[in-house]
Every structure is written in C-alpha cells, then in structure tokens.
N, C-alpha and C positions, 0 to 999 in steps of 0.2 A: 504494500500500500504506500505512494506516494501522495505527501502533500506538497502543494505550491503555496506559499505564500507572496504575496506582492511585496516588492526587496526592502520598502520603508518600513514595514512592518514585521521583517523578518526575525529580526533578533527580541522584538517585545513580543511578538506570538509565540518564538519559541520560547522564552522565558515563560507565559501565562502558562504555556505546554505544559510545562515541568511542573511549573505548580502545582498544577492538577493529576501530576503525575502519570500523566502520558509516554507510555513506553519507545514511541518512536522521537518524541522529544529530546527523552533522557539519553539516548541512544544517537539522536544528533548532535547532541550537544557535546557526550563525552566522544563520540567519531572528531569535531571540533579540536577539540583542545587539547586530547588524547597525545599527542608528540612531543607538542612544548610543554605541556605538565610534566611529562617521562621525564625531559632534561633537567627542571627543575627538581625534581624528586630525587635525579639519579647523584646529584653534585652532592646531598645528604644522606643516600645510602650507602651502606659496606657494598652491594653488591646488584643486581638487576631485579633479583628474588625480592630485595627489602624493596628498593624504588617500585617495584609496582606493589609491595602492599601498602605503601604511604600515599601512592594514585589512587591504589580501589579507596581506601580509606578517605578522601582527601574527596574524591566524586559522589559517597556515600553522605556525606558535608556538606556541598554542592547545594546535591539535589533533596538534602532535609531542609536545608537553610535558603535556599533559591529565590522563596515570598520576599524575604529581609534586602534581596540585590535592590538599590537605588540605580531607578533608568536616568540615563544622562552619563551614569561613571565607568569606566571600562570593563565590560564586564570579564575582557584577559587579564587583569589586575586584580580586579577581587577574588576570580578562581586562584592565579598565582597564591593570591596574602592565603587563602585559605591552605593551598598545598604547604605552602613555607611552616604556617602552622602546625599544621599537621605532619611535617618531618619534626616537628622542634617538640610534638606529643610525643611523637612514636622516641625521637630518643631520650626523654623522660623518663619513658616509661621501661626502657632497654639500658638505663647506666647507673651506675649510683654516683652518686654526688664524689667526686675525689678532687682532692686540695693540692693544686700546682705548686712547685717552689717557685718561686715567684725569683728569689735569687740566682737561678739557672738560668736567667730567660733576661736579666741585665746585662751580661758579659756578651750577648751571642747575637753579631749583627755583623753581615757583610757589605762591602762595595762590589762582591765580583761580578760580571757579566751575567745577565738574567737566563737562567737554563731554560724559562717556559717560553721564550721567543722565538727557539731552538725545537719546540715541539709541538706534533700536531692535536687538535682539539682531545681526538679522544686515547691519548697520551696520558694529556694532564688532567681529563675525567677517572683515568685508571689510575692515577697519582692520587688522586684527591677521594677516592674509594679506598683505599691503603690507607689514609690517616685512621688515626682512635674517633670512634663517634666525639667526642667533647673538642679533640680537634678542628675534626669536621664543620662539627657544629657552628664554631664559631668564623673561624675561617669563610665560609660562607655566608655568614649571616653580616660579616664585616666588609669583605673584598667584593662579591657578587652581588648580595642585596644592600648592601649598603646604611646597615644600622652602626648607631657608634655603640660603645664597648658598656655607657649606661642603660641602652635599651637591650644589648644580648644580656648582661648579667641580669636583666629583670627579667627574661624571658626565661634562660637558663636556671636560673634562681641561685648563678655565683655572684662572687663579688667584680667587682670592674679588674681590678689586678688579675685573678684571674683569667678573664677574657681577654686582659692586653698578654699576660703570659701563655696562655694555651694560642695567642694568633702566634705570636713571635717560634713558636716551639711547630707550629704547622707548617708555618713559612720555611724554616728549617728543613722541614722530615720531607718538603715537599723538594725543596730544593736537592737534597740529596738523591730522594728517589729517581727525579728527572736527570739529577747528574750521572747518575749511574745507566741509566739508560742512553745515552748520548754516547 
C-alpha cells in the first residue's frame, strides 16, 4: 500500500502518521533516518551489535514521544538529540561510575603531526569503537556534538575534571591506535 502525500505537507502528515501510530508511517520515517542515526549511534558504541540496539532503542523514543516534536524545528535534530541521549542511557546503564586520575592526564599533551588527517572515515570510527565507553562517551559528546565539559559531566553525572581528563586520555588512546595503524 502506497500513500502520496502533497510535498508541503509531507513531513507534518507523516509526523500526524506516527502519532496515530501508523505502521507505514513509523516505517517511513525510521527507512528516513535509518543511516544517519547508525552513524551517530555507531561513534558511541563498542561495536555494530551495541549501535543498532541504541537505534532500535532510540526509534522506540521517537515514535513514543513523536506528539511532543514542535513543527517549525528540524525534525533531523530532534531524532539526533534523542539518539545522542539514548547512547548517553545505554552507557549508564553499561558502566559504573570510575574516578580518573586527573594527575595523569596534566603531563600528557603533544604538538606532533595529526595521525586522523592520515586516515580514512571509517578508520577512525574503528579507532573511536576501541576507546573505554567513558572515553567514548565523552570524546564524542565534546569533539562531535559539541557540549562543553559542564554539560557532559551533568549528563555523565562526573565531575568537569573528569570529563576534561577522560577527553585528554581519549585523545591519547586514539592517537596511538591510529598511529599504529599508519
């Protein structure tokens, strides 16, 4: 069964779709978004297995929460914040809270030549799956989306030193592992 909708009205019918939980809706929507959600997911999981169960999870989100989308605002933005979230549950819910030395991560800062300029995308997605979740975490929530080190420790629920010390200590692991593949 296909439907047609007229192109101005395409993205608010299919939103009204979901609403009502319309299974060809829910079904266009995650066909939609389905790839560039993966990439987001994948930059926060260990591995392919975990980033699609942070999508299904994350599309499960979505499509409970859908009524709450404000038309006017991107609705590729709002699914992202929700995946991002939903990585930042899932590894909550997968790590226990452990306390960086903070003094290991002063001494440890280079000038040398950038090893990621040196390597292709999904290089440094397979670099950046290699880090520790808390690594990870931060790492991405810093250099990719772009929070500062006060909003990941309120997400993470550390403190700011350790989120400036777990980036500095990623940057690191990352930089090695790419150097070593070069």
């Amino acid at each position: 069964m296909e439907i047609a909708l007229p192109l101005d009205q395409n993205e608010r019918g299919l939103i009204q779709a979901c609403a009502r939980r319309e299974r060809w809706a829910q079904k266009a929507l995650y066909e939609e978004f389905y790839s560039r959600m993966l990439g987001v997911c994948l930059r926060y999981a260990t591995d392919e297995e975990e980033a699609l169960d942070i999508l299904h999870e994350g599309f499960i989100k979505v499509f409970r929460h859908i009524a709450k989308y404000q038309p006017g605002t991107s609705l590729s933005a709002w699914i992202r914040r929700i995946m991002v979230n939903t990585a930042i549950d899932y590894y909550r819910k997968s790590i226990r809270r452990r306390t960086e030395d903070l003094e290991e991560a002063y001494g440890v800062s280079s000038n040398d030549a950038d090893a990621v300029s040196q390597c292709t995308e999904q290089e440094i997605l397979a670099a950046i799956q290699e880090l520790t979740p808390s690594y990870r975490a931060v790492f991405n929530l810093y250099v990719i989306e772009g929070y500062s080190h006060k909003e990941i420790a309120d997400l993470l629920d550390i403190t700011e030193s350790t989120s400036r010390s777990n980036l500095v200590k990623a940057r690191i692991k990352l930089k090695a592992i790419l150097s070593e593949r070069l």
